[in-house]
C-alpha positions in Angstrom: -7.7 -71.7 -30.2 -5.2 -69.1 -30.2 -7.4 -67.1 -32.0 -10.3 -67.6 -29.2 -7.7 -66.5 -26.5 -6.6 -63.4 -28.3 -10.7 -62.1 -28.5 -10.8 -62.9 -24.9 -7.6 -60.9 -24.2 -8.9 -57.9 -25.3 -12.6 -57.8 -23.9 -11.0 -58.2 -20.6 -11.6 -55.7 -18.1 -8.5 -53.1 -17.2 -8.9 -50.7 -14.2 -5.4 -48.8 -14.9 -7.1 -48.2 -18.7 -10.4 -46.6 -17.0 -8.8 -45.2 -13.9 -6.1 -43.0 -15.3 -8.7 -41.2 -17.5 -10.8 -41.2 -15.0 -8.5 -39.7 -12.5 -7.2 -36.5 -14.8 -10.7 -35.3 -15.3 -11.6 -35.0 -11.4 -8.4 -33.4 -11.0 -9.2 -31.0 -14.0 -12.1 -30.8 -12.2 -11.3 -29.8 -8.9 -8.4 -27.5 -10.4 -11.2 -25.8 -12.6 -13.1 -25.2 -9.4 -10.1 -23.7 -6.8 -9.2 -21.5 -9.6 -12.5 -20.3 -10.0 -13.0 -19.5 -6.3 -9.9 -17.9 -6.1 -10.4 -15.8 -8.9 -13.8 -14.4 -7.6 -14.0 -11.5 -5.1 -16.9 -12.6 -1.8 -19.7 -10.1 -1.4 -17.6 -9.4 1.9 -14.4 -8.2 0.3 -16.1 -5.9 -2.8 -17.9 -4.0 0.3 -14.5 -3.8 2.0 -12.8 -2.5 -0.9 -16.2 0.3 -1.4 -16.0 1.2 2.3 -11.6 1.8 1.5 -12.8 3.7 -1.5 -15.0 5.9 0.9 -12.6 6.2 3.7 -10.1 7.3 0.7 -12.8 9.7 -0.4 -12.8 11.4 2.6 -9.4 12.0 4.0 -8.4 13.1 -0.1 -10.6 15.4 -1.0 -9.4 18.5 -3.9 -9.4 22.2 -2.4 -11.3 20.8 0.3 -14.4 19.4 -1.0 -14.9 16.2 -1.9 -16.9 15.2 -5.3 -20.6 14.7 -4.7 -21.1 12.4 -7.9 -18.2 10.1 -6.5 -19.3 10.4 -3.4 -23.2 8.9 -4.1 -21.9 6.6 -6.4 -19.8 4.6 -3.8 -22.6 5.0 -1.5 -25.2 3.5 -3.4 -22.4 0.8 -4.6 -22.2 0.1 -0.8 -26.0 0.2 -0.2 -26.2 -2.3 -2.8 -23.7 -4.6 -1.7 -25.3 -4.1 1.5 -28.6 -5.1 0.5 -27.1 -8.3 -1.8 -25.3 -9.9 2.0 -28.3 -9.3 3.4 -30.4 -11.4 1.0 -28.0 -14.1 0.7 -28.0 -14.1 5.0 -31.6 -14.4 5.1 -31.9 -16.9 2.0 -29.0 -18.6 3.9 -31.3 -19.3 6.9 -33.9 -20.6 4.7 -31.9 -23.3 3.1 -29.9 -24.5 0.6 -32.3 -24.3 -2.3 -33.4 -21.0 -1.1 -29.6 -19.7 -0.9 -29.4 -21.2 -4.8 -31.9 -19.6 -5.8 -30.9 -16.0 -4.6 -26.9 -16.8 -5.4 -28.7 -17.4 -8.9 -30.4 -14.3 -9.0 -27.2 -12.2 -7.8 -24.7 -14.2 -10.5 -23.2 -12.8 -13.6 -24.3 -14.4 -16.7 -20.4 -15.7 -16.2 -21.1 -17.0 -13.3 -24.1 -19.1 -14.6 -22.2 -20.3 -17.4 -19.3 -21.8 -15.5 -22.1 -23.9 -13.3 -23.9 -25.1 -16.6 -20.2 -26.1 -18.1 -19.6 -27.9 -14.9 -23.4 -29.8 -15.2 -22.5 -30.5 -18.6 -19.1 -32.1 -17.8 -20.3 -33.9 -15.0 -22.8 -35.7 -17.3 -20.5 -36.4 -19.9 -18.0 -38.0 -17.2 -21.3 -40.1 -15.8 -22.3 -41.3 -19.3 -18.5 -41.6 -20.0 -18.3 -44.3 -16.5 -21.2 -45.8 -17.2 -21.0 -46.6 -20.7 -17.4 -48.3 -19.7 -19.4 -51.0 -17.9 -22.5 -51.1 -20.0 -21.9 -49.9 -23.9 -24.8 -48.2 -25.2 
């Protein structure tokens, strides 16, 4: 009898067990995630800090001529990041997939790596949940 209470005991069901796990991986999460952002620059702010470059170019300029290699290197860095906001605008208006897609196409391999990481987490805290309920 005592013996039949104890196995009972300890097949019970605990939500403090599951839900403190549980908790410090979506906070991990969600840290991972605002660190992330914070730590990458918007297409808005590397063409503001190309057009500062430029500006800089201008008003600094050695015996009164500026370089002409410097000079079509930040434009063409500028054209580009032009030409990147204005794809990810237009894919914007198309939808969400479509903005994907083109973020996608524009990421570092970095970039792409830290989404698959977060898929891959994601399913491993799913499967993690779900085999708490229903052991495989």
């Amino acid at each position: 009898m005592i013996h039949a209470e104890a196995a009972a005991a300890a097949t019970q069901f605990s939500w403090p067990t599951i839900a403190a796990p549980i908790a410090v991986v979506i906070a991990a999460g969600i840290a991972g995630l605002v660190a992330t952002r914070n730590g990458r620059k918007s297409p808005h702010e590397n063409l503001k800090m190309l057009v500062d470059i430029r500006a800089e170019l201008d008003s600094s300029t050695a015996d009164g001529e500026p370089s002409l290699d410097a000079e079509r290197v930040v434009d063409s860095s500028i054209r580009t990041e032009l030409a990147k906001l204005k794809k990810l605008n237009t894919a914007h208006g198309r939808g969400r997939f479509a903005y994907f897609r083109e973020w996608l196409s524009q990421a570092s391999p970095g970039d792409i790596g830290y989404v698959a990481l977060q898929a891959f987490f994601a399913l491993v805290g799913v499967l993690t949940v779900v085999n708490l309920f229903h052991p495989f």
